[in-house]
PAZAPA-4460 file (N, C-alpha, C; in steps of 0.05 Angstrom, whole numbers, plus 32768, in hexadecimal, padded with zeros to 4 digits):
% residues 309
    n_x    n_y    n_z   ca_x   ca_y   ca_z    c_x    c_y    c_z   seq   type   mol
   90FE   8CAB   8916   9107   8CC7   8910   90F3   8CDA   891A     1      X     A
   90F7   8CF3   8925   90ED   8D07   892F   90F2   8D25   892A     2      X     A
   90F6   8D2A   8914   90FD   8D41   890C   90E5   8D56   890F     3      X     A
   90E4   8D65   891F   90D7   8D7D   891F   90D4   8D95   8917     4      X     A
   90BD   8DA1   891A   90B5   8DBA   8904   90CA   8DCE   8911     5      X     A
   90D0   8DD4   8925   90E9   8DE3   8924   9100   8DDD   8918     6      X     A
   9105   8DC8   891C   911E   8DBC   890A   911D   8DC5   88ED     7      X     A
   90FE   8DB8   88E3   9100   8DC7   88CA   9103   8DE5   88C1     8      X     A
   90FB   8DF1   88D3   90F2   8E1A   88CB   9112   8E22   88D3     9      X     A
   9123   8E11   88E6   9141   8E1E   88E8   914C   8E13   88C9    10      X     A
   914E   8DFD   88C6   915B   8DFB   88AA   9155   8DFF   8897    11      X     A
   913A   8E09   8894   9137   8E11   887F   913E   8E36   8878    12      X     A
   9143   8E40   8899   9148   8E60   88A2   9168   8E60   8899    13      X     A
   9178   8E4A   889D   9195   8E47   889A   9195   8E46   887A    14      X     A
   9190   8E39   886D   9192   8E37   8851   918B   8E46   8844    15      X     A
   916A   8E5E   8856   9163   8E74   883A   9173   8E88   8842    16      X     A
   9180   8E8B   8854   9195   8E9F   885E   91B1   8EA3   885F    17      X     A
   91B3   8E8B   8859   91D1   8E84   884F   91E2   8E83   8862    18      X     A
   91E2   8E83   8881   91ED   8E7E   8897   91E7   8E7A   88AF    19      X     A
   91EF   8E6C   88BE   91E2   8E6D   88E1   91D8   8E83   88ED    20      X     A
   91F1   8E9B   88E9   91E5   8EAC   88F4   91D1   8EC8   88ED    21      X     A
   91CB   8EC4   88C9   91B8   8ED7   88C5   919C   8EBF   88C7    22      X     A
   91A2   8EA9   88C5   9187   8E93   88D5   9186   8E9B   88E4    23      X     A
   9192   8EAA   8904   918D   8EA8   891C   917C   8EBF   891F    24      X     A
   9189   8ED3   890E   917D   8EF6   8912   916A   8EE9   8903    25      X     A
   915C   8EDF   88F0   9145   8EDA   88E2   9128   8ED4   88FA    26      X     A
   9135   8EBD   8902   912A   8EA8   891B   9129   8EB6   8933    27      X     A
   9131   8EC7   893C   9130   8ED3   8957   9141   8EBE   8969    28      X     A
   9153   8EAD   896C   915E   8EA4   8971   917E   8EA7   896E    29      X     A
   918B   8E94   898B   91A7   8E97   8989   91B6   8E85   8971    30      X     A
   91C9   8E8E   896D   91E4   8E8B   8958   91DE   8E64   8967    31      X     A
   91E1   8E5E   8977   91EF   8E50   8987   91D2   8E33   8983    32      X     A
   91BF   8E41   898D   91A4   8E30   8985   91A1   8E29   896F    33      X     A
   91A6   8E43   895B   919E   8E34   8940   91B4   8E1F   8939    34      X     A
   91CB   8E1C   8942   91DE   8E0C   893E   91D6   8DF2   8944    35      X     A
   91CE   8DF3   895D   91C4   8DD7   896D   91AE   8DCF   896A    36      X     A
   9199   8DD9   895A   9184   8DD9   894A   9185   8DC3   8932    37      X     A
   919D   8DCA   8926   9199   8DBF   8903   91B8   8DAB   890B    38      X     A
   91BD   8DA6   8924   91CA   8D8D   8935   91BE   8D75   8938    39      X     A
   91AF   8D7A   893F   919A   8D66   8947   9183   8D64   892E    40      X     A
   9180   8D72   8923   916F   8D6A   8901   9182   8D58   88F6    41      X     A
   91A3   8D5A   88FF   91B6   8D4D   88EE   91AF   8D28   88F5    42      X     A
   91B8   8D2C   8910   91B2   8D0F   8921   919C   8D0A   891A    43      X     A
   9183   8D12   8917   916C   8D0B   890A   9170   8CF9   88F2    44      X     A
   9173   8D0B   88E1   9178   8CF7   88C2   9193   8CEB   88BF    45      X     A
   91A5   8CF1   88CF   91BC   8CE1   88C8   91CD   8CE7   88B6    46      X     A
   91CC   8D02   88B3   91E1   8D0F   8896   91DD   8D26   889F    47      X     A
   91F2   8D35   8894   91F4   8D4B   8895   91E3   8D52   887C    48      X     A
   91D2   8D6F   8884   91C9   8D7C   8872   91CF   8D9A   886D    49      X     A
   91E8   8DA6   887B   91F9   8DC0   8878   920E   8DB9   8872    50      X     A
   921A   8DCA   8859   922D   8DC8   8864   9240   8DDC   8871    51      X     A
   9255   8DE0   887C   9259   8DF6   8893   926F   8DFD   887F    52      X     A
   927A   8E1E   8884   928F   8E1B   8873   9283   8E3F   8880    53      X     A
   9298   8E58   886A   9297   8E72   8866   927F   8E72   8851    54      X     A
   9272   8E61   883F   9258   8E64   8834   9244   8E45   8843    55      X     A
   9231   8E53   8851   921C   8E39   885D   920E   8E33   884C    56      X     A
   920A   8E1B   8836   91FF   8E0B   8825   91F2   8DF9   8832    57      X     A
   91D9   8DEF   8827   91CE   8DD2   8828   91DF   8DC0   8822    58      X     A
   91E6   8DA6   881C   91F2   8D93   881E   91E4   8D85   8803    59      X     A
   91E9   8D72   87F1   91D0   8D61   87DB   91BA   8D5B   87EE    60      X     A
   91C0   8D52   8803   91AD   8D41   880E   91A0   8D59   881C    61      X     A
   91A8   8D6D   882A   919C   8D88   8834   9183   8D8C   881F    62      X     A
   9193   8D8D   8808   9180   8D9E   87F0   9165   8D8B   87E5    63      X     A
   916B   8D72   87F1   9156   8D5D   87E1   9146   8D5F   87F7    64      X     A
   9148   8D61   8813   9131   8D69   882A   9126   8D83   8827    65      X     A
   9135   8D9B   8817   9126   8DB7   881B   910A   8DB8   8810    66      X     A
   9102   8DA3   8802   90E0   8DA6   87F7   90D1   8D9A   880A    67      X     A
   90D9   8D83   8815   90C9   8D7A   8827   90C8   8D8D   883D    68      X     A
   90DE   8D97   8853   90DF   8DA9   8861   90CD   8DC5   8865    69      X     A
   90C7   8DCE   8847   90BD   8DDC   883F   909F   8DD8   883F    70      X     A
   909C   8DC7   8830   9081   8DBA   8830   9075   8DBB   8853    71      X     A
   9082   8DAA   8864   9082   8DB2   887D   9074   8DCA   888D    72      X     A
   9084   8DD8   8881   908C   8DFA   888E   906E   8DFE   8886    73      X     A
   9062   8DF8   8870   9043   8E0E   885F   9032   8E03   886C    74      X     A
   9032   8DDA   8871   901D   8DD4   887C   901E   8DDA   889C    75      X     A
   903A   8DE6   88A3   902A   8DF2   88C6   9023   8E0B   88BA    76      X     A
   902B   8E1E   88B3   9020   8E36   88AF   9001   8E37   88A6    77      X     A
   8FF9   8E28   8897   8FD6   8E23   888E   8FC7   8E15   88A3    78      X     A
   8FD3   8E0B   88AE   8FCC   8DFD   88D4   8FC8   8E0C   88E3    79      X     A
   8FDC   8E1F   88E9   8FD8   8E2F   8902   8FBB   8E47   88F8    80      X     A
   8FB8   8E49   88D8   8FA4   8E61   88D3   8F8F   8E54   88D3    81      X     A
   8F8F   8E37   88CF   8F6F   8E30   88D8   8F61   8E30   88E8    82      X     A
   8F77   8E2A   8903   8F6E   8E32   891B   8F68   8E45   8922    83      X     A
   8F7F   8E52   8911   8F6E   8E75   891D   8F55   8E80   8915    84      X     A
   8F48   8E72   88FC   8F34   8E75   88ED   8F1A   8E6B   88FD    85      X     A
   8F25   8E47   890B   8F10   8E46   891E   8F02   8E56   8933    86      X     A
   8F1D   8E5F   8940   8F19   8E6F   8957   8F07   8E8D   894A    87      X     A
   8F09   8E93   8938   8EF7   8EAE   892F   8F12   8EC9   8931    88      X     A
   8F29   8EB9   8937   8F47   8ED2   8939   8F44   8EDC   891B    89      X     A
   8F4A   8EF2   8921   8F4E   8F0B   890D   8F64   8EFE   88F7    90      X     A
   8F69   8F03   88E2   8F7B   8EF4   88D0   8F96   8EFC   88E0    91      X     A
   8FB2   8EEC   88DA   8FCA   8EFA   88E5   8FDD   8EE3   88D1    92      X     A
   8FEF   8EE5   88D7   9009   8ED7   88D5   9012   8EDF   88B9    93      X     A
   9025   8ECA   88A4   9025   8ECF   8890   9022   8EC6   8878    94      X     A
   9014   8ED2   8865   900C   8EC2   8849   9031   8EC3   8834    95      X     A
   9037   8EB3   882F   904D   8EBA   8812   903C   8EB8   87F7    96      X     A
   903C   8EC4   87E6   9038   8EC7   87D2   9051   8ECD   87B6    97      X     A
   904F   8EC4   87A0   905C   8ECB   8790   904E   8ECC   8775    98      X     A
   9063   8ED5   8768   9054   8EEA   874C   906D   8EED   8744    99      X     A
   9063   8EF0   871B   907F   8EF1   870B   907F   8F11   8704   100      X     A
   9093   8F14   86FE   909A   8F36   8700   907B   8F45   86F7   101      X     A
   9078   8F41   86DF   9063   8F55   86DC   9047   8F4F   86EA   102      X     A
   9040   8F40   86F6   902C   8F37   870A   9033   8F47   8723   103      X     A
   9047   8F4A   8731   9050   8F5A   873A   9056   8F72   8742   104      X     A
   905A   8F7A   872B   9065   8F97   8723   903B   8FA8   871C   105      X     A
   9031   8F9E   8713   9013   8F9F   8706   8FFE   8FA1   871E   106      X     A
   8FF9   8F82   871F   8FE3   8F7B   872F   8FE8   8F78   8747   107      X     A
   8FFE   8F73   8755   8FFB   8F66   8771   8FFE   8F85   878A   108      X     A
   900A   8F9C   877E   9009   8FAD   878B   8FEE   8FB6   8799   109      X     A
   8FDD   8FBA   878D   8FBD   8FBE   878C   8FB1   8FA3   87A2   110      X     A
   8FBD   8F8E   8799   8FB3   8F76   87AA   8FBE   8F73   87BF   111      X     A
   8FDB   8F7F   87C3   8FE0   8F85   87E7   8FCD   8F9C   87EA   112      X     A
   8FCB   8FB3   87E3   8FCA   8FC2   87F5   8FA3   8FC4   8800   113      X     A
   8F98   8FB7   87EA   8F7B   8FAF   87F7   8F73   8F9F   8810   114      X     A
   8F86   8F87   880D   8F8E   8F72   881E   8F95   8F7C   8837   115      X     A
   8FAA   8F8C   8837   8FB7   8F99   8850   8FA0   8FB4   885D   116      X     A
   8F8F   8FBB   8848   8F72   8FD1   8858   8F62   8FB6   8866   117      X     A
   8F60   8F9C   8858   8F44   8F90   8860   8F58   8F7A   8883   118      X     A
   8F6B   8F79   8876   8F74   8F61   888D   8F92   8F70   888A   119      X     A
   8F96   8F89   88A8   8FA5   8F96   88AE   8FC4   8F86   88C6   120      X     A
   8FB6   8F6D   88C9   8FC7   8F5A   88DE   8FD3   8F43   88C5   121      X     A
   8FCD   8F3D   88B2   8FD9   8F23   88A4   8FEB   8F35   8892   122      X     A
   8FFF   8F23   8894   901C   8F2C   8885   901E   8F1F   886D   123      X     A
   9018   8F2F   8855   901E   8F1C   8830   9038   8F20   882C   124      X     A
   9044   8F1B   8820   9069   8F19   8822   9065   8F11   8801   125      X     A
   9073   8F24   87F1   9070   8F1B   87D8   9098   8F0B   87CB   126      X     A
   9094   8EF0   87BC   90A9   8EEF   87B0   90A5   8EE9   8797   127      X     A
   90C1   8EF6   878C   90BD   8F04   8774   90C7   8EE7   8762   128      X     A
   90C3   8EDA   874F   90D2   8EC6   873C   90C6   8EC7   8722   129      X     A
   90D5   8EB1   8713   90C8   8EA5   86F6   90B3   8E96   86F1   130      X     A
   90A7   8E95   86DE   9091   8E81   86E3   9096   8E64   86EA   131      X     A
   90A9   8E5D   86E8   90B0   8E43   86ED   90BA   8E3F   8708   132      X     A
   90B8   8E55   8713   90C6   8E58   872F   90AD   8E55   8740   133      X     A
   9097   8E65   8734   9080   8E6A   8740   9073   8E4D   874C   134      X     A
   9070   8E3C   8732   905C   8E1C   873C   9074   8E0A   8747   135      X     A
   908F   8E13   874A   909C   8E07   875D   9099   8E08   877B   136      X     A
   909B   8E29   877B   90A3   8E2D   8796   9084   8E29   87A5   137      X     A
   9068   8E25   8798   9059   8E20   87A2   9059   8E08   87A8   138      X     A
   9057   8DF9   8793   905B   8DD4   8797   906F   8DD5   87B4   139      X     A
   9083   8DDA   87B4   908F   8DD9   87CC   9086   8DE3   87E0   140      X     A
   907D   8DFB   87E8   9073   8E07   87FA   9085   8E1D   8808   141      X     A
   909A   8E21   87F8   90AA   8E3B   87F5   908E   8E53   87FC   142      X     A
   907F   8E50   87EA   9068   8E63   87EA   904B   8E5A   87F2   143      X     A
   9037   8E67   87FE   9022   8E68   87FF   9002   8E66   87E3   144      X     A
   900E   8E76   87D8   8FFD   8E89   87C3   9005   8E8B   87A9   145      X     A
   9000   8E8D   8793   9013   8E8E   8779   8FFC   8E99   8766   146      X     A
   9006   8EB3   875E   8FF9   8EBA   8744   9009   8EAC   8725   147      X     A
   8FFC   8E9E   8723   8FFF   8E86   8707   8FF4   8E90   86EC   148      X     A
   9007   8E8C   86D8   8FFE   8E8B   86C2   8FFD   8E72   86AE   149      X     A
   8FE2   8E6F   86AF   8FD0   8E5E   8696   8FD5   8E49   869F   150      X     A
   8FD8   8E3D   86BD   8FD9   8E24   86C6   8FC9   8E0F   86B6   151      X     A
   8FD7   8DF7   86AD   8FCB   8DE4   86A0   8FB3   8DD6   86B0   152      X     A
   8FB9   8DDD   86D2   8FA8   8DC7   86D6   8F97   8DD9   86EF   153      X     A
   8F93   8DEF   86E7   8F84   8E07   86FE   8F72   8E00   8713   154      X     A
   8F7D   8E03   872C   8F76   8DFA   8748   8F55   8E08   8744   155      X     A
   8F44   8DF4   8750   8F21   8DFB   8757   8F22   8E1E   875C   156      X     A
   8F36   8E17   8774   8F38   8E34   8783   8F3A   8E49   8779   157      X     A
   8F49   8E4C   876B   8F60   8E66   8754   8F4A   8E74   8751   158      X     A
   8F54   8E95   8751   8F4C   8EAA   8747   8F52   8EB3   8735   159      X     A
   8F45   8EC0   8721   8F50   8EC9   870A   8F59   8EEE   8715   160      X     A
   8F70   8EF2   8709   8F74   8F09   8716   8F6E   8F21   86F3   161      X     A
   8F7D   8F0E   86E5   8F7E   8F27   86CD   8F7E   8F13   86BC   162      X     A
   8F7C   8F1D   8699   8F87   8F11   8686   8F93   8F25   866B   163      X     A
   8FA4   8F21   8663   8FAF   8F34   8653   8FBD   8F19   863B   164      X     A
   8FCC   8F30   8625   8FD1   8F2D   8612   8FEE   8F33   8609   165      X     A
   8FF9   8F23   85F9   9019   8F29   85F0   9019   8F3F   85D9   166      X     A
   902D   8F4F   85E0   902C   8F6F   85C9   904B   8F6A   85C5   167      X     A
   9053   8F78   85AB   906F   8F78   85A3   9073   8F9A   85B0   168      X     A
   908D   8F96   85C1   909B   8FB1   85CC   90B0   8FB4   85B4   169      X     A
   90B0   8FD0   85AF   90BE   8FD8   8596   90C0   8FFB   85A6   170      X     A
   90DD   9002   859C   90DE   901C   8596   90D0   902D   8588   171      X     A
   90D2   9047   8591   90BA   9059   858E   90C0   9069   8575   172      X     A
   90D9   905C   8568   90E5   9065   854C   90E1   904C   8538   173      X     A
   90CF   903C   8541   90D5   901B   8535   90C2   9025   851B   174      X     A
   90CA   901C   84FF   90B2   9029   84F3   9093   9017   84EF   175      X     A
   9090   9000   8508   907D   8FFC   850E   906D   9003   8528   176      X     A
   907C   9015   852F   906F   9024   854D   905D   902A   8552   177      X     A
   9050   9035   8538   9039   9043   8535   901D   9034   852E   178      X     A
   9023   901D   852D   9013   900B   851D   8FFC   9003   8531   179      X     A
   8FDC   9005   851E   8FCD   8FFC   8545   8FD5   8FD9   854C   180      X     A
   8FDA   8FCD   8535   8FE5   8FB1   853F   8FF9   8FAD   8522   181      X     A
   900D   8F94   8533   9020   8F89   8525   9022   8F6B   8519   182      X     A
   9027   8F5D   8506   902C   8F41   8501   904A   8F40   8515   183      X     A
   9041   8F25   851B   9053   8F1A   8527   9070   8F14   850C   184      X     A
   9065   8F0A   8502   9073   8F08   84E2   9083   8F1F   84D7   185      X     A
   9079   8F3F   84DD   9085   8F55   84CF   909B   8F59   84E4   186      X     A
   909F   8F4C   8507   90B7   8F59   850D   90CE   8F46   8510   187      X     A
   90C8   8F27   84F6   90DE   8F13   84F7   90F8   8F16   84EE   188      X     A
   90F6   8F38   84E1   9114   8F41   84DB   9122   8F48   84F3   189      X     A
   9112   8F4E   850B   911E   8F5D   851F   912A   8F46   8534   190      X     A
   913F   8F50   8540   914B   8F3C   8556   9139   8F3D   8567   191      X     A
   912B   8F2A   8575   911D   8F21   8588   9129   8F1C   859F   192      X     A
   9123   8F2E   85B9   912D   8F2A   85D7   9116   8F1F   85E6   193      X     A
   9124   8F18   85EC   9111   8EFB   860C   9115   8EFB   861F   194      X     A
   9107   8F02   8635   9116   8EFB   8648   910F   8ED8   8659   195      X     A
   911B   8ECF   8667   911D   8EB3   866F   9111   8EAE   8680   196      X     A
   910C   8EC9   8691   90FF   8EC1   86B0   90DE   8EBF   86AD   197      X     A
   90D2   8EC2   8694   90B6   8EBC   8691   90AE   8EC8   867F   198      X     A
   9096   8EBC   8672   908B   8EBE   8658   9095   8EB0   8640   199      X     A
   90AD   8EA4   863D   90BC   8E93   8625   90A3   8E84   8615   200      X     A
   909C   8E6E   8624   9091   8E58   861B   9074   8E5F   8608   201      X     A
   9073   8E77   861B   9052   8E86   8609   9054   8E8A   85FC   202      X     A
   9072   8EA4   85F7   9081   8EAC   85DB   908A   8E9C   85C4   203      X     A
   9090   8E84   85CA   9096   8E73   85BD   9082   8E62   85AF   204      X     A
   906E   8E5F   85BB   9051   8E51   85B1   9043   8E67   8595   205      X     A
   9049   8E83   85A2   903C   8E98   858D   904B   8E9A   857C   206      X     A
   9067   8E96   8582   906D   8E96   8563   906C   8E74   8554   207      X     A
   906B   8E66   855E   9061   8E4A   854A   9040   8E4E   853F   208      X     A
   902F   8E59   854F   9017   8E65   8548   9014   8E6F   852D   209      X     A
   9026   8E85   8532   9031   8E9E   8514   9033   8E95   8500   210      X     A
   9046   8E7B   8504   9057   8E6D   84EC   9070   8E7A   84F0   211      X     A
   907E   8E81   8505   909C   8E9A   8502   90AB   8E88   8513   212      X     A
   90C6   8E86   8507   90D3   8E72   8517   90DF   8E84   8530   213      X     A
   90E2   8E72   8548   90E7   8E7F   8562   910A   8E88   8562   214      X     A
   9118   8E99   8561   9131   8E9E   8560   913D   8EB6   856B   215      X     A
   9142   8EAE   858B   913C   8EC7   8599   9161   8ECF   8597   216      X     A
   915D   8EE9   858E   917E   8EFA   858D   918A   8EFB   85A5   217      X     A
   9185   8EFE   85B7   9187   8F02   85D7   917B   8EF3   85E9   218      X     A
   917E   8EE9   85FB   9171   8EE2   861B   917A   8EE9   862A   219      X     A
   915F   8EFB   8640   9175   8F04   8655   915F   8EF9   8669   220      X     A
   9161   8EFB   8689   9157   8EFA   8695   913D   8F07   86A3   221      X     A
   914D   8F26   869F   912F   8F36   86B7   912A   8F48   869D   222      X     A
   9110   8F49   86A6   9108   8F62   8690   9110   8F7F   868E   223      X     A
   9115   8F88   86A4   912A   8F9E   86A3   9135   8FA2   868A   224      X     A
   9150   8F91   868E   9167   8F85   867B   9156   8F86   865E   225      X     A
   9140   8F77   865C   9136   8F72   8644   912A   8F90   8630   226      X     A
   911F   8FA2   8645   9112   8FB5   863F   912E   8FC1   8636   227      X     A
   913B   8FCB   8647   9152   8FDA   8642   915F   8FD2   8623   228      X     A
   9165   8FBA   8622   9178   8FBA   860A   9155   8FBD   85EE   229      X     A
   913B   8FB5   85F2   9136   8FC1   85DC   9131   8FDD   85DD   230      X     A
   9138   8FF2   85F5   9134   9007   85F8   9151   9016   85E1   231      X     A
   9164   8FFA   85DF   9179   9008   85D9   917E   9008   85BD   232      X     A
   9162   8FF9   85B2   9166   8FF9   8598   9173   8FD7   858C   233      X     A
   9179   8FBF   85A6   917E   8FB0   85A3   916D   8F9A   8590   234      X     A
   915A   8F9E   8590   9142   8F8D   858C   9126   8F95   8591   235      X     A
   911A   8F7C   8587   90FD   8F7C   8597   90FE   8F67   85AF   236      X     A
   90DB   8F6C   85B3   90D2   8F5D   85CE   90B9   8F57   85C2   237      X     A
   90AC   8F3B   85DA   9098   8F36   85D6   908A   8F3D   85F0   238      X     A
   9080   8F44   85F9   907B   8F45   861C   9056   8F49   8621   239      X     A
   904B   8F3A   8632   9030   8F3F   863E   9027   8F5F   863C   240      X     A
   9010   8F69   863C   900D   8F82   863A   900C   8F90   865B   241      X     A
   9002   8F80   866B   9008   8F86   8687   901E   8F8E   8690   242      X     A
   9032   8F90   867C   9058   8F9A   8682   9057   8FB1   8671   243      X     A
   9041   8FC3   866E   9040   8FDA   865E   904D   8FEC   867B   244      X     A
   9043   8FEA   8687   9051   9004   869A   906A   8FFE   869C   245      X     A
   9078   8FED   869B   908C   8FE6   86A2   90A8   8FF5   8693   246      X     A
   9095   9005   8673   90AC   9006   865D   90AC   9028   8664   247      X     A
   90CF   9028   8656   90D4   9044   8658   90C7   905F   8642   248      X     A
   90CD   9070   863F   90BF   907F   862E   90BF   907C   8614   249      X     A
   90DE   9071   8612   90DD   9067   85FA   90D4   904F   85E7   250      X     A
   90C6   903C   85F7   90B6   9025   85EC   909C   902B   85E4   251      X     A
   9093   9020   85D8   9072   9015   85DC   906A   8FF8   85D2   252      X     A
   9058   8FF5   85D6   9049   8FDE   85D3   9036   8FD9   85C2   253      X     A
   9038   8FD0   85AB   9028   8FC5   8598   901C   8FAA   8596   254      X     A
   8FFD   8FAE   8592   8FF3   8F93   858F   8FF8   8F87   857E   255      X     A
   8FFA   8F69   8583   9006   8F4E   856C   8FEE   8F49   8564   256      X     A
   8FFA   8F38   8540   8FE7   8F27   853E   8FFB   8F0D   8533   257      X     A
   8FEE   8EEF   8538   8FDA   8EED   8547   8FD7   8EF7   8569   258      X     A
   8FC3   8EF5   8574   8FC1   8EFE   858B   8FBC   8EE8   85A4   259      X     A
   8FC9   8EE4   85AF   8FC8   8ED4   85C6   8FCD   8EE4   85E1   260      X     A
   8FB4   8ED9   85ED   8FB0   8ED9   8611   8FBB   8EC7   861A   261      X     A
   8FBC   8ED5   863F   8FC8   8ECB   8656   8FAC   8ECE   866E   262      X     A
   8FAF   8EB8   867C   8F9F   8EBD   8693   8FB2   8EBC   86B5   263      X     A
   8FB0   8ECC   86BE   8FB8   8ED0   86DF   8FAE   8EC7   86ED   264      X     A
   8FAE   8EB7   86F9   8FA0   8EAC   8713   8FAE   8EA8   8732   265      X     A
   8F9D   8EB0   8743   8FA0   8EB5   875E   8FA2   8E98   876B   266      X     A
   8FB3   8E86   8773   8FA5   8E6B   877D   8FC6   8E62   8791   267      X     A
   8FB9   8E4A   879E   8FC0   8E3F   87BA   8FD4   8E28   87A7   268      X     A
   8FE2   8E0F   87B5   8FEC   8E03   87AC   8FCA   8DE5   879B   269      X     A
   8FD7   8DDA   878F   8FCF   8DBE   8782   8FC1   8DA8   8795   270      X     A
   8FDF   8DA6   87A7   8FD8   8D88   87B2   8FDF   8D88   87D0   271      X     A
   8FD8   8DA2   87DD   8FD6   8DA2   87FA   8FC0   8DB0   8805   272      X     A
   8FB3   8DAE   8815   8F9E   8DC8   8827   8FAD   8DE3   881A   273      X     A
   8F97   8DF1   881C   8F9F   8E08   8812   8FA1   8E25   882F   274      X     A
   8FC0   8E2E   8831   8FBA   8E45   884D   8F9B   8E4C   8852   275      X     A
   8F91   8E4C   8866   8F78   8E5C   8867   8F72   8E7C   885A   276      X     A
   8F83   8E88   8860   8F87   8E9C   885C   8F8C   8EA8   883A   277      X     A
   8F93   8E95   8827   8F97   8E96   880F   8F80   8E97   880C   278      X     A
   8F77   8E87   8816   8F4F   8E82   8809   8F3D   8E98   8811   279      X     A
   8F4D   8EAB   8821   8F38   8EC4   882C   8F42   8EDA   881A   280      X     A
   8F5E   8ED5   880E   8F63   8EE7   8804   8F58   8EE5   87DE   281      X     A
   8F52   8EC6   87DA   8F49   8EC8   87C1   8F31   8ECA   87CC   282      X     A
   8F26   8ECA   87DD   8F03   8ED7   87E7   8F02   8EEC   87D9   283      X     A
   8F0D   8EF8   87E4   8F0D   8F1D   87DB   8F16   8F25   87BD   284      X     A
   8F28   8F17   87BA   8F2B   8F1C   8797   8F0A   8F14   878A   285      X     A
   8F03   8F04   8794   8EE7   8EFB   8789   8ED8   8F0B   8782   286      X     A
   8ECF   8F18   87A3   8EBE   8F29   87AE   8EC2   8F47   879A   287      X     A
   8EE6   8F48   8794   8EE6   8F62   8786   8EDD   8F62   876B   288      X     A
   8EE6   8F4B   875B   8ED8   8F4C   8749   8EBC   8F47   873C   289      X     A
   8EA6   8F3F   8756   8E96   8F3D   8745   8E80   8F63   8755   290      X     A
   8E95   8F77   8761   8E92   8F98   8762   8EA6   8F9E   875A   291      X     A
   8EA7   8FA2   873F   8EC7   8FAB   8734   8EC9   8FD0   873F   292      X     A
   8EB2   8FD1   8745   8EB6   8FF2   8750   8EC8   8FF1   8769   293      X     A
   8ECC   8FD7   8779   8EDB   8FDD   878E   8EF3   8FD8   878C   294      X     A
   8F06   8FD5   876F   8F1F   8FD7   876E   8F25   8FE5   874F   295      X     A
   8F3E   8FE5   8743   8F4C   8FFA   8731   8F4B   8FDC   8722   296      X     A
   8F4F   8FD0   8709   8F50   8FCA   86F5   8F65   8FD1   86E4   297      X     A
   8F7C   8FBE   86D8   8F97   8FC6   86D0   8F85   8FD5   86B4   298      X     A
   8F98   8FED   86B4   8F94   8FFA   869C   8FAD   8FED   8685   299      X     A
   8FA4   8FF4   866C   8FB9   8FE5   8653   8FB6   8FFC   8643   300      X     A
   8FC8   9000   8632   8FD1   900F   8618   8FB8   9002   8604   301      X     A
   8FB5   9015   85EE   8F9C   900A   85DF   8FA0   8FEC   85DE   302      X     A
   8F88   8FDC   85CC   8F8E   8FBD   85CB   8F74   8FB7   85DB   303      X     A
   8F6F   8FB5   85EF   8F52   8FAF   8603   8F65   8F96   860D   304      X     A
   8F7C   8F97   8621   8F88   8F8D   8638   8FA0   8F9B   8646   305      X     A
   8FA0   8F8F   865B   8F93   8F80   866A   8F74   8F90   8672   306      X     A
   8F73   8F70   8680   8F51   8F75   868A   8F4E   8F61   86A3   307      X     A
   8F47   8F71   86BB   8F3D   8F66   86D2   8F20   8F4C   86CD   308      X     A
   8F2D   8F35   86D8   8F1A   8F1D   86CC   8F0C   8F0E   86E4   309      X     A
***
């Protein structure tokens, strides 16, 4: 068998695109090539791995090659930057990175746009997921880079970017609004909203912590959604304090007790070479933090978090 790295980067361009021909506009290539492209990947393995239709799907067997394919795709991309690294070439190509919403929304803005003053040719491409999405899509190689929270098993490499603390979001009529901190315990009358795409399992630890049984009124997905309905008087929240900007006028954020931290970390995958380029970019996170004068530091609502670490 001979399946090649083009073979792989077309099908994997067909599947994140959902057709031949926004793969082709992706790829700089014809309708017609990419066809005859993921033809001959077919003859390769001996199965079809599209399937063709008015929606272009992977196939089972499509979908059980997209990690390896993937995997693929990161170790040429960390290949070609080493070379370039030998040669003394200016950084270029592209890093992926991902981060869960409030990582995102917080810290990573500040960390493009330093990145993009120091190394004006390398392209960071941020994608946005859950935390569970996050040590996937790296394990696979979907991504380059992954700002991680409280990894069990924290890569040598990893940067610490921040660490912050879980606060109860409550209306600004709640008659514990005012309070400089809250028991976790005093808001077990209140319906508890969650959202699903990250933070649960923390939430759920702090309240076995408490002694408060976990019994969330709601689950929703994005925090949006989440903010909004306790904006609406639906409930409470439990949320990181780094999602303080995030809330509308009518929220605030009160410190819990007990009190439990989170740590952020900047880091490459586990169990492959790590992009060159990841490692220049946790260079510089390094470098910034040990001159905190040369960057901004997330500010927090009283409490003393977050805090640049």
């Amino acid at each position: 068998m001979a399946v090649t790295l083009r073979q792989a980067d077309v099908f994997l361009a067909v599947a994140d695109h959902g057709g031949f021909s926004a793969a082709a506009d992706h790829l700089g290539m014809s309708q017609s090539a990419v066809s005859h492209t993921v033809a001959a990947l077919e003859r390769e393995v001996r199965a079809p791995v599209l399937q063709r239709g008015p929606a272009v799907a992977p196939t089972a067997f499509g979908e059980a090659l997209l990690p390896y394919a993937r995997a693929v795709q990161a170790a040429a991309r960390a290949l070609e930057a080493r070379v370039s690294r030998e040669h003394a070439e200016a950084a270029t190509g592209t890093v992926r990175l991902a981060a869960a919403p409030t990582a995102a929304h917080r810290l990573v803005p500040g960390l493009l746009r330093r990145w993009k003053a120091r190394l004006p040719a390398l392209d960071v491409r941020l994608f946005e997921g859950d935390d569970a999405e996050l040590a996937d899509w790296l394990r696979t190689g979907t991504v380059d880079a992954a700002v991680l929270i409280d990894p069990e098993r924290p890569h040598p490499g990893a940067v610490p970017l921040a660490r912050d603390d879980f606060r109860a979001v409550l209306r600004r009529d709640h008659p514990l609004a005012a309070e400089p901190s809250v028991r976790l315990a005093d808001l077990a009358d209140d319906p508890l909203l969650v959202s699903s795409g990250g933070c649960e399992p923390q939430i759920s630890a702090l309240h076995a912590l408490a002694g408060v049984p976990y019994r969330p009124a709601q689950r929703v997905h994005t925090l949006a959604t989440l903010l909004g309905m306790a904006e609406a008087g639906l409930g409470v929240a439990v949320m990181p304090s780094l999602a303080h900007t995030m809330l509308g006028d009518g929220l605030v954020m009160v410190p819990l007790t007990p009190r439990a931290e989170r740590v952020l970390l900047l880091t490459g995958p586990a169990d492959r070479p790590w992009h060159p380029q990841v490692e220049q970019l946790c260079g510089m996170v390094r470098t910034d933090a040990s001159h905190p004068a040369a960057h901004t530091a997330p500010t927090a609502p009283p409490g003393g978090a977050p805090s640049a670490v």
